[in-house]
py3Dmol code that shows the C-alpha trace and the ligand (Angstrom):
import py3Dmol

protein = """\
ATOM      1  CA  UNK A   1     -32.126  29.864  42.934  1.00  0.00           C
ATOM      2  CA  UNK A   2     -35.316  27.989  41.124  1.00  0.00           C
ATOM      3  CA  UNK A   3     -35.662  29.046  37.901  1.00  0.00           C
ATOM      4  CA  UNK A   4     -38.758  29.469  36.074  1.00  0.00           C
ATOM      5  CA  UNK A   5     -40.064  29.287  32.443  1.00  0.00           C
ATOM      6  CA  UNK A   6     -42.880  30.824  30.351  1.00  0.00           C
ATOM      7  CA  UNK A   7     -42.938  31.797  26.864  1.00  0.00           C
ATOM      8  CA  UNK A   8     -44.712  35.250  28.293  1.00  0.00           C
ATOM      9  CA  UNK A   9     -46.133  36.666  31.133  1.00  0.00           C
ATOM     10  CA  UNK A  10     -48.418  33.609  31.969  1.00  0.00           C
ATOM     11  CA  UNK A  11     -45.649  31.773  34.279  1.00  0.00           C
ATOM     12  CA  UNK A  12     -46.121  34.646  36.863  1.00  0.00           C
ATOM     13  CA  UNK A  13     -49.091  33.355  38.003  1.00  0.00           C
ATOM     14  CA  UNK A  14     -47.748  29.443  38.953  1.00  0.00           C
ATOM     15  CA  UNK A  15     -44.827  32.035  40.404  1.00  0.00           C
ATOM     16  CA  UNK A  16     -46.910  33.845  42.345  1.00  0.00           C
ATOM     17  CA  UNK A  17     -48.558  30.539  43.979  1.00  0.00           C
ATOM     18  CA  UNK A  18     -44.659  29.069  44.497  1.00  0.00           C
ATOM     19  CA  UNK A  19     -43.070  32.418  46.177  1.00  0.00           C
ATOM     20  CA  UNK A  20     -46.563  31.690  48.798  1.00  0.00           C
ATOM     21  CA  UNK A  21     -45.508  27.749  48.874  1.00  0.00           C
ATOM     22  CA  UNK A  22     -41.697  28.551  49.476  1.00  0.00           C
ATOM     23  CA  UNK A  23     -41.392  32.084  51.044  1.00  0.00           C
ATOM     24  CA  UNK A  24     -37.651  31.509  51.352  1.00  0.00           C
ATOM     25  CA  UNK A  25     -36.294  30.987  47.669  1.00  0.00           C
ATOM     26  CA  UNK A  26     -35.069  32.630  45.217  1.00  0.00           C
ATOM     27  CA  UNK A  27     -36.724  32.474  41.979  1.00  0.00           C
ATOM     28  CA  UNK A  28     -35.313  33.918  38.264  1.00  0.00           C
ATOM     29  CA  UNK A  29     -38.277  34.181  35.819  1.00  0.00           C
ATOM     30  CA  UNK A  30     -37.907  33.658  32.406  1.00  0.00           C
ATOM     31  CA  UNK A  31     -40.020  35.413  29.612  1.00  0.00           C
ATOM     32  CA  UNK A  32     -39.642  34.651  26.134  1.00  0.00           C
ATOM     33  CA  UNK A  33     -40.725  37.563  25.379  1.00  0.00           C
ATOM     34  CA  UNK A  34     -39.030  37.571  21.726  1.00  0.00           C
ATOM     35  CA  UNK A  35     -41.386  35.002  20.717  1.00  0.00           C
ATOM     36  CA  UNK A  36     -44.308  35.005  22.582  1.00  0.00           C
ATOM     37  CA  UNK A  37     -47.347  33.269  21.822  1.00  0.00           C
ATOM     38  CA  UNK A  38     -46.070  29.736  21.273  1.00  0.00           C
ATOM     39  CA  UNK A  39     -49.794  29.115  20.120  1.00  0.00           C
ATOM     40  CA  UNK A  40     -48.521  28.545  16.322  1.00  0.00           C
ATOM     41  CA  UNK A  41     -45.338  27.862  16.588  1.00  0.00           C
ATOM     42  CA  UNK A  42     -43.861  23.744  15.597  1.00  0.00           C
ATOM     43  CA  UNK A  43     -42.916  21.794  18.152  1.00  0.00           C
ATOM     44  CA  UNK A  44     -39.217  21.914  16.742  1.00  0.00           C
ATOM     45  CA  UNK A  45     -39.214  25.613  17.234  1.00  0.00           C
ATOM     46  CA  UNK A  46     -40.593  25.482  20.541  1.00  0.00           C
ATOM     47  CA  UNK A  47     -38.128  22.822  21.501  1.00  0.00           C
ATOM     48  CA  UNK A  48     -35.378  25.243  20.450  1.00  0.00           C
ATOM     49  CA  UNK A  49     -36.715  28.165  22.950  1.00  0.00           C
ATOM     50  CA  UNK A  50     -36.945  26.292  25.666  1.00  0.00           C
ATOM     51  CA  UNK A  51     -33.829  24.600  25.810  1.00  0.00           C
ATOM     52  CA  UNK A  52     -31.904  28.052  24.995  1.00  0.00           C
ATOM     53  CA  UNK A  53     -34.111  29.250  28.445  1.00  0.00           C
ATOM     54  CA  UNK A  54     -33.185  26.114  29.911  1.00  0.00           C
ATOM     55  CA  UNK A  55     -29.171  26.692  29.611  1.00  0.00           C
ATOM     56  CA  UNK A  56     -29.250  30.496  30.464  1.00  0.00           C
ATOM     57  CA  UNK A  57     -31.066  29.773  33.643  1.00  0.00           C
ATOM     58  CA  UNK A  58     -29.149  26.257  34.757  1.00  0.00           C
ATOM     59  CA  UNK A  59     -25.987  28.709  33.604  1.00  0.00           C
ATOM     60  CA  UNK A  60     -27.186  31.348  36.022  1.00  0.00           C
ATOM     61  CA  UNK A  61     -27.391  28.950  38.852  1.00  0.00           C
ATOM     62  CA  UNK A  62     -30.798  27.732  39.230  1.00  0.00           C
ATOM     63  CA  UNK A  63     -30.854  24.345  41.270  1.00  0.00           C
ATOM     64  CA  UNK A  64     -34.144  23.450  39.925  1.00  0.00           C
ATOM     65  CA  UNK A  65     -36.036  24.670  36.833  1.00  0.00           C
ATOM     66  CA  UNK A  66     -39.851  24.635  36.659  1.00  0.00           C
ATOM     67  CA  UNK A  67     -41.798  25.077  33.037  1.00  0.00           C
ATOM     68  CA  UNK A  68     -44.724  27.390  33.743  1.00  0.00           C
ATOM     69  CA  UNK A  69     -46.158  26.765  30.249  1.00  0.00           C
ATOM     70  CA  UNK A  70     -48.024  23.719  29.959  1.00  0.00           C
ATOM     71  CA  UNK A  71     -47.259  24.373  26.000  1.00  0.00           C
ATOM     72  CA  UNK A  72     -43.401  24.112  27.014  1.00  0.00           C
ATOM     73  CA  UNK A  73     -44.682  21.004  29.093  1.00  0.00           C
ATOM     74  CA  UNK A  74     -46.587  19.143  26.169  1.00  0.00           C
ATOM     75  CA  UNK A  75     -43.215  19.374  23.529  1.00  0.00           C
ATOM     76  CA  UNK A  76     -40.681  18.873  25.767  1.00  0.00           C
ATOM     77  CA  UNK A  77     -40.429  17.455  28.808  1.00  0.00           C
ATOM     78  CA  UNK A  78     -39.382  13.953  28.062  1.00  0.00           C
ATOM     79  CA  UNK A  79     -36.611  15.563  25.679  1.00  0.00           C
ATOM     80  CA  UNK A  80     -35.473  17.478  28.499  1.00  0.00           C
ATOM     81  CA  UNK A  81     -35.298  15.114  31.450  1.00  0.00           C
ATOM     82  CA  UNK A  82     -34.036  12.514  28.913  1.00  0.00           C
ATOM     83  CA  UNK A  83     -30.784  15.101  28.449  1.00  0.00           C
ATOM     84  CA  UNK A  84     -30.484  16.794  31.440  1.00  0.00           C
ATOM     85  CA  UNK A  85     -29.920  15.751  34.917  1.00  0.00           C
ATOM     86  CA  UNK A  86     -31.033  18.450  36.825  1.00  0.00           C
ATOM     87  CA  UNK A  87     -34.468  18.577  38.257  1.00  0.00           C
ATOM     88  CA  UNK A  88     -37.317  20.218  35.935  1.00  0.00           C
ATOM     89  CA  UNK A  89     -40.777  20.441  37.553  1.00  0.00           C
ATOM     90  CA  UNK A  90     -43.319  21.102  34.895  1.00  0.00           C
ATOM     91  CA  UNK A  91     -47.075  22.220  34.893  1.00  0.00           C
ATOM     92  CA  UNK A  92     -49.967  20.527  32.976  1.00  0.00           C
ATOM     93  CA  UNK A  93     -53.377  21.150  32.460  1.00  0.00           C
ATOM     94  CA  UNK A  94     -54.963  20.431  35.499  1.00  0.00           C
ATOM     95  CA  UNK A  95     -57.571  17.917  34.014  1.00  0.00           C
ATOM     96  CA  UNK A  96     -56.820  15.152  37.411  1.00  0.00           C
ATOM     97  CA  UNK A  97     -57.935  18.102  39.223  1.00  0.00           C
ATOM     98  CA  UNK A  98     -60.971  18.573  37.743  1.00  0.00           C
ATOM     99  CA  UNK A  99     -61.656  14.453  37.792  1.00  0.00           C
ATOM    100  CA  UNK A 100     -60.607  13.888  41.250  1.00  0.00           C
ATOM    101  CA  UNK A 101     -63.869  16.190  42.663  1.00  0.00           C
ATOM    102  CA  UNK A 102     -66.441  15.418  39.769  1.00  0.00           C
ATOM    103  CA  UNK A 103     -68.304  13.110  41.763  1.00  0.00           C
ATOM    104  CA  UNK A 104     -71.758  13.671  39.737  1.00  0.00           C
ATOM    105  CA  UNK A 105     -69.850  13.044  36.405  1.00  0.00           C
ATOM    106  CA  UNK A 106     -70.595  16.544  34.897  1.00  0.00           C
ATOM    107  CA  UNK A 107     -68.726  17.358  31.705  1.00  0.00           C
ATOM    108  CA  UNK A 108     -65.309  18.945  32.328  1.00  0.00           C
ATOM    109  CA  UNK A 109     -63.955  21.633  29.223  1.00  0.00           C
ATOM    110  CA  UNK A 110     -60.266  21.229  28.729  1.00  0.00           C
ATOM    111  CA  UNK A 111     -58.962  24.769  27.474  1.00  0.00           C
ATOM    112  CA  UNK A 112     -55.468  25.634  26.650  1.00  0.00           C
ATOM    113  CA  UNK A 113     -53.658  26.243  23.668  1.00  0.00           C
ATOM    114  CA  UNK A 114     -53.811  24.447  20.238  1.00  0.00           C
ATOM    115  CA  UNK A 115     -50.087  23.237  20.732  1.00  0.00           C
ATOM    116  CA  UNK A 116     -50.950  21.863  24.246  1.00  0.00           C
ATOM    117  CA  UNK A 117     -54.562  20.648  22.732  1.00  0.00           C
ATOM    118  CA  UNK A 118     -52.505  18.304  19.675  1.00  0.00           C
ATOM    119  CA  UNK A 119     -49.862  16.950  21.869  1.00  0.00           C
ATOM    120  CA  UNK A 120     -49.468  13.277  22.351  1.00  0.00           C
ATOM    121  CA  UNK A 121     -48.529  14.210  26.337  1.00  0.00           C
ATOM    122  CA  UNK A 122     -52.085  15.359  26.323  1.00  0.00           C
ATOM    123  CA  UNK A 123     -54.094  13.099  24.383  1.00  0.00           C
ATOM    124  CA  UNK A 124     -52.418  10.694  26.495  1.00  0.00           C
ATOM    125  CA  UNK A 125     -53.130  12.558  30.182  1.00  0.00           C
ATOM    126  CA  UNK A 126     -57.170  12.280  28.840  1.00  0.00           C
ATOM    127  CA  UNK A 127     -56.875   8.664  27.773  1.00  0.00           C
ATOM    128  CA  UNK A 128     -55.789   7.663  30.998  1.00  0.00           C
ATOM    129  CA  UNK A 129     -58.021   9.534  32.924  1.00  0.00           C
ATOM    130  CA  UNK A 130     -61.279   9.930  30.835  1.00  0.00           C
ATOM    131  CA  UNK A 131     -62.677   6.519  30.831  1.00  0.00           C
ATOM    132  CA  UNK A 132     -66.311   7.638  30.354  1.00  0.00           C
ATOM    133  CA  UNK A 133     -65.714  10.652  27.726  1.00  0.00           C
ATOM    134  CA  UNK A 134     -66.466  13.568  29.407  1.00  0.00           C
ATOM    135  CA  UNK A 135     -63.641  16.031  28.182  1.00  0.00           C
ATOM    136  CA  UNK A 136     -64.200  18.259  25.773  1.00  0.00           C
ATOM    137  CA  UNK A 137     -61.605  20.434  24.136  1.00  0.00           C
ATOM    138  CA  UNK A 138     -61.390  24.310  23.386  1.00  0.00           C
ATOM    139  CA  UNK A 139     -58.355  26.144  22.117  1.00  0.00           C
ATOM    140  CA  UNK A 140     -58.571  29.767  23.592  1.00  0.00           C
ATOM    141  CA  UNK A 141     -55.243  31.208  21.988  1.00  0.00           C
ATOM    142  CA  UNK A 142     -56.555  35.067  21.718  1.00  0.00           C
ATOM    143  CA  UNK A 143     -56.375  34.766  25.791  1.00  0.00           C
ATOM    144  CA  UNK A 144     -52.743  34.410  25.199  1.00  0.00           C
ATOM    145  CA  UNK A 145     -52.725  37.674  23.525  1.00  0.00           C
ATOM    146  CA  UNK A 146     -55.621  39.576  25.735  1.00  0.00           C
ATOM    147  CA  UNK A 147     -53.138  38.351  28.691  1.00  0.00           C
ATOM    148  CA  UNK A 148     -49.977  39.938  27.299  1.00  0.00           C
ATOM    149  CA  UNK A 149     -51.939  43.351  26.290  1.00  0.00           C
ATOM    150  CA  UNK A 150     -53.093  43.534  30.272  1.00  0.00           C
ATOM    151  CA  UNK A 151     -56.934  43.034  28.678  1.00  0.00           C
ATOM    152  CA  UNK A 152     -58.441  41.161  32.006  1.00  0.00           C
ATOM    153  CA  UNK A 153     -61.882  42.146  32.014  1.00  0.00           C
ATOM    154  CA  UNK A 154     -62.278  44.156  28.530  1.00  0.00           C
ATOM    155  CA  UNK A 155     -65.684  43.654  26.232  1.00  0.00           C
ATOM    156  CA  UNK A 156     -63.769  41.996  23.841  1.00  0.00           C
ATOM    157  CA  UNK A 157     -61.973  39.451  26.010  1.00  0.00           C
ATOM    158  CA  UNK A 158     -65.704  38.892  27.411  1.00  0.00           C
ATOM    159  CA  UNK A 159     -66.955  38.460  23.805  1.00  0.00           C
ATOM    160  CA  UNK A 160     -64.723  36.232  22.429  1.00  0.00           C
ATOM    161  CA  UNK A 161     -65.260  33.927  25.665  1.00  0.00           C
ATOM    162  CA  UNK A 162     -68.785  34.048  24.717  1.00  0.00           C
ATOM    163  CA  UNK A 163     -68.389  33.073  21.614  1.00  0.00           C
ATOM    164  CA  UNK A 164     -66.079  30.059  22.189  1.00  0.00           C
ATOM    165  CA  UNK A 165     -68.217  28.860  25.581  1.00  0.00           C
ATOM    166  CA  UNK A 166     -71.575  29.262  22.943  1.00  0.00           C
ATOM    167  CA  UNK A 167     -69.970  25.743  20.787  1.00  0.00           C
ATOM    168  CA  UNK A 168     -71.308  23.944  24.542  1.00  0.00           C
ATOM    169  CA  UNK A 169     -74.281  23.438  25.965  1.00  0.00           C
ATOM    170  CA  UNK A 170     -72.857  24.992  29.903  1.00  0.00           C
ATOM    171  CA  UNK A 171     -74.862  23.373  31.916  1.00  0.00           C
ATOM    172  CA  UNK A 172     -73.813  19.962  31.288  1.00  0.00           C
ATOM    173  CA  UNK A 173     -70.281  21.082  32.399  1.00  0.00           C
ATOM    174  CA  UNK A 174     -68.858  22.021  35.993  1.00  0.00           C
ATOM    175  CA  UNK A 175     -65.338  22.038  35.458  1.00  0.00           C
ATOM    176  CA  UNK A 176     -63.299  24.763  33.005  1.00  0.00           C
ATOM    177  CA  UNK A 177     -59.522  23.706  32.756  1.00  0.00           C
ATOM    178  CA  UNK A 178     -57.410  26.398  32.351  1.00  0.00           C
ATOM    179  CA  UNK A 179     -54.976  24.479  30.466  1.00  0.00           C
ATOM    180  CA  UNK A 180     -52.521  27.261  29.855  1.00  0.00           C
ATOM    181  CA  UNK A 181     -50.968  29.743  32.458  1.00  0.00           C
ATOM    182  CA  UNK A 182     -52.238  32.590  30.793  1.00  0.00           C
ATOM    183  CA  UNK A 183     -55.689  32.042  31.029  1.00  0.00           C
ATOM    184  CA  UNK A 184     -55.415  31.868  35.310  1.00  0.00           C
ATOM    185  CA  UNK A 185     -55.566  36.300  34.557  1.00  0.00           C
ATOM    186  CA  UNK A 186     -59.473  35.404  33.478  1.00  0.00           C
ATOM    187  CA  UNK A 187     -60.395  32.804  36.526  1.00  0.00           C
ATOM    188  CA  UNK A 188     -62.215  36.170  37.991  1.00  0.00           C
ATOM    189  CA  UNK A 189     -64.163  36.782  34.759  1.00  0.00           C
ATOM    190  CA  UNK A 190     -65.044  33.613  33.819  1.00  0.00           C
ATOM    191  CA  UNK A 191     -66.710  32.665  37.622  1.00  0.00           C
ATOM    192  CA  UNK A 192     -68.556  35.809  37.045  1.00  0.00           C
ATOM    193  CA  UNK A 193     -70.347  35.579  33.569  1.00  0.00           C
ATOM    194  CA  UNK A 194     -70.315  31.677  33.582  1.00  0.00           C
ATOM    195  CA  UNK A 195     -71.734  31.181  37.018  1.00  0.00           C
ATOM    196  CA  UNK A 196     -72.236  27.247  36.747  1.00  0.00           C
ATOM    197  CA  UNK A 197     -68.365  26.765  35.651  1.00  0.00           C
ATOM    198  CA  UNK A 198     -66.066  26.575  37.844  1.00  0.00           C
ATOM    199  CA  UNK A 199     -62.414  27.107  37.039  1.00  0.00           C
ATOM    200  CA  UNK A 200     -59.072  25.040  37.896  1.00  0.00           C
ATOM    201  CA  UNK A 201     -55.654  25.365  36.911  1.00  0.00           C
ATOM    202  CA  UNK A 202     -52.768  23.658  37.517  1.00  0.00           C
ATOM    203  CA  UNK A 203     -50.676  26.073  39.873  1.00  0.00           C
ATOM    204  CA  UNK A 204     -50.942  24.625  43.081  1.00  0.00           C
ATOM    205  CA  UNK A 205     -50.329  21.175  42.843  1.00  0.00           C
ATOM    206  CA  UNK A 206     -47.014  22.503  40.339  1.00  0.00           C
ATOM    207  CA  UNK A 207     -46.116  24.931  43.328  1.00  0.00           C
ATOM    208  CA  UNK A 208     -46.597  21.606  46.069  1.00  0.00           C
ATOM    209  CA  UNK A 209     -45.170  19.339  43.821  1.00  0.00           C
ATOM    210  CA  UNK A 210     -41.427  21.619  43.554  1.00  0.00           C
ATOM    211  CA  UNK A 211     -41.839  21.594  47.450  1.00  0.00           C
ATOM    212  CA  UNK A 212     -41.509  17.940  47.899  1.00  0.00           C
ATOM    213  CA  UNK A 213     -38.867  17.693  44.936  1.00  0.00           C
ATOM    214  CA  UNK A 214     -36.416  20.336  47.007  1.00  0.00           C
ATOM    215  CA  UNK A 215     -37.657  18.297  49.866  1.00  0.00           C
ATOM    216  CA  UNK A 216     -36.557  15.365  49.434  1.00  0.00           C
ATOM    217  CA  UNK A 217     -33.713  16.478  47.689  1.00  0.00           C
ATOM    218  CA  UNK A 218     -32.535  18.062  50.511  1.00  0.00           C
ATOM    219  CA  UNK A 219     -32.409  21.849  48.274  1.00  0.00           C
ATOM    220  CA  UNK A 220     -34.983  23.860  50.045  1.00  0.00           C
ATOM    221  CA  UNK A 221     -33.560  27.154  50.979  1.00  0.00           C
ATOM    222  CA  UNK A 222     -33.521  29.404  53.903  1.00  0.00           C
ATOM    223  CA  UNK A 223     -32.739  32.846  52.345  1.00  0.00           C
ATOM    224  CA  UNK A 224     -34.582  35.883  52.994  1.00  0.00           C
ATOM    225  CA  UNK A 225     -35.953  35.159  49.031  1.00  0.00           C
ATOM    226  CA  UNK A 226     -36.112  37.071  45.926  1.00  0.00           C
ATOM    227  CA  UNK A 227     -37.258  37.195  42.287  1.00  0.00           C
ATOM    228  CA  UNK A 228     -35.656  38.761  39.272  1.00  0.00           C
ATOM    229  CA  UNK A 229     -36.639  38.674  35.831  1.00  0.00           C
ATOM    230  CA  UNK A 230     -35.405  37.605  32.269  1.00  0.00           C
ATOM    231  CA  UNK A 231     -37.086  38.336  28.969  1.00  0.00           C
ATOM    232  CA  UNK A 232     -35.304  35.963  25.958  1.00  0.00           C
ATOM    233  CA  UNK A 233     -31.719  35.574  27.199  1.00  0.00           C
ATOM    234  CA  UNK A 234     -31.222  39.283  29.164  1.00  0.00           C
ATOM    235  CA  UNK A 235     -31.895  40.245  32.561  1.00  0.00           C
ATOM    236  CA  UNK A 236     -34.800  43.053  32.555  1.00  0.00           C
ATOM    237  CA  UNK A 237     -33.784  46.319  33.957  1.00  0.00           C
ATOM    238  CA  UNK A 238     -37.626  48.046  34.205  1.00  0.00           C
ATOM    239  CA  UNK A 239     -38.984  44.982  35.916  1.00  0.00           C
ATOM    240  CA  UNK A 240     -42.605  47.533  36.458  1.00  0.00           C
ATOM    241  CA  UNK A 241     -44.458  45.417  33.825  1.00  0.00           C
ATOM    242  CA  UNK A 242     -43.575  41.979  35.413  1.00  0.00           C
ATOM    243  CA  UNK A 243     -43.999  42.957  38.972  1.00  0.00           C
ATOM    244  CA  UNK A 244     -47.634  44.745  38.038  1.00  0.00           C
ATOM    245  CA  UNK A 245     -48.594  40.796  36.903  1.00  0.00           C
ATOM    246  CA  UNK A 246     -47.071  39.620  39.924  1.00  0.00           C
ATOM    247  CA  UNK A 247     -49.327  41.569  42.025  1.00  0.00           C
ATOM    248  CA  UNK A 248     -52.357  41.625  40.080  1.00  0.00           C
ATOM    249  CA  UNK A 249     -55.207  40.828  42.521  1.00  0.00           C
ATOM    250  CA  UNK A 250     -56.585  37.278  41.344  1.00  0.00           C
TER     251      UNK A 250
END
"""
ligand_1 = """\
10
DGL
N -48.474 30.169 28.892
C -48.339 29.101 27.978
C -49.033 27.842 28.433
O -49.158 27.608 29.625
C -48.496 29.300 26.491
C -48.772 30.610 25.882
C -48.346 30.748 24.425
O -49.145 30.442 23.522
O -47.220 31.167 24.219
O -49.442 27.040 27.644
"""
view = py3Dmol.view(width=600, height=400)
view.addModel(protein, "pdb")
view.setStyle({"model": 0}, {"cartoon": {"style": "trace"}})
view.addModel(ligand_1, "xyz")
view.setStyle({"model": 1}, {"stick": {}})
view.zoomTo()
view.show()
């Protein structure tokens, strides 16, 4: 069993993209639903949540553990692999992604949350990558919110991206990092009202990047593959709200 972490709902989408990379595992996905958005939380409480997540799902069996929060990511992952010995894959804002294909050296705008935004982890991803300054940064925590309320495509989500994309001049940019997993829910709305951006998130290289871990760890299973869910320490019962995420059309 892989087992998967988010602070919400946001995680489902890097699941989503992992149950398509490895049709034959099982996953159990983690919500902290409790205390959901990590957006202003310290880094010492955050710490605290996702170790507790950690433990119940290593204690539940999980081979592997992948953080679907590039919050979780920012705080924690050298604390984590420093302590434990199992394998943790973690997603981070796909800024490489965005560098890798900007051959005509367009502006790229690095969104996620304002945890994620004043982490060292971070700062350090753009120094090594942004030799000719082309990032900008934009903390977008209401998504986090307009995610968990199941507002995709509602005039206020649309406003309040209006208002945060108005601080930059568009058409100097191509790329939009969506820097946090809740914001993949608004890759549809975005390509449609900001034409000339064009959105990437770090889901598929996380979901390639756990096959090649099980790979050459010899752990990739052969099951028939499953997924169950957990919301802050409890297995969920009603798993409708979870699974409706899971099979939102993207
Ligand atoms: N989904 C999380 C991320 O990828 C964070 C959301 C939150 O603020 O809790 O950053």
């Amino acid at each position: 069993m892989i087992g998967v972490f988010d602070s919400g709902i946001g995680g489902l989408t890097l699941l989503k993209e992992m149950r398509h990379t490895l049709p034959h595992e099982n996953f159990l996905y983690y919500a902290d639903t409790e205390n959901v958005p990590y957006s202003y939380k310290s880094t010492e409480q955050i710490k605290e949540y996702v170790e507790k997540a950690v433990i119940f799902l290593r204690n539940e069996g999980c081979k592997a553990i992948v953080l679907a929060c590039n919050t979780a990511t920012n705080v924690t992952i050298e604390y984590l692999r420093e302590k434990y010995d199992f394998p943790i894959i973690a997603i981070q804002p796909a800024v490489k992604v965005a560098f890798d294909n900007n051959s005509e050296n367009k502006r790229i705008l690095a969104c996620a949350t304002p945890v994620t935004l004043k982490a060292d982890r971070f700062e350090k991803l753009i120094n090594s990558l942004d030799i000719n300054h082309l990032v900008d940064r934009l903390q977008l925590p209401s998504l986090v919110e307009f995610a968990e309320n199941e507002q995709f495509d509602s005039p206020e989500v649309l406003k309040y991206l209006k208002k945060e994309f108005s601080k930059f001049n568009l058409e100097n940019y191509k790329y939009v990092v969506l820097g946090c997993t809740h914001f993949t829910y608004f890759e549809k709305l975005i390509q449609e009202n900001f034409p000339t951006l064009q959105p990437v998130d770090g889901n598929e290289g996380t979901a390639r990047h756990l096959k090649n871990t099980l790979a050459s760890l010899n752990l990739i299973s052969h099951e028939k593959g499953s997924v169950r869910f957990a919301e802050s320490g409890k297995y969920v019962k009603d798993e409708t709200r979870f699974l409706r995420y899971l099979n939102r059309e993207s």
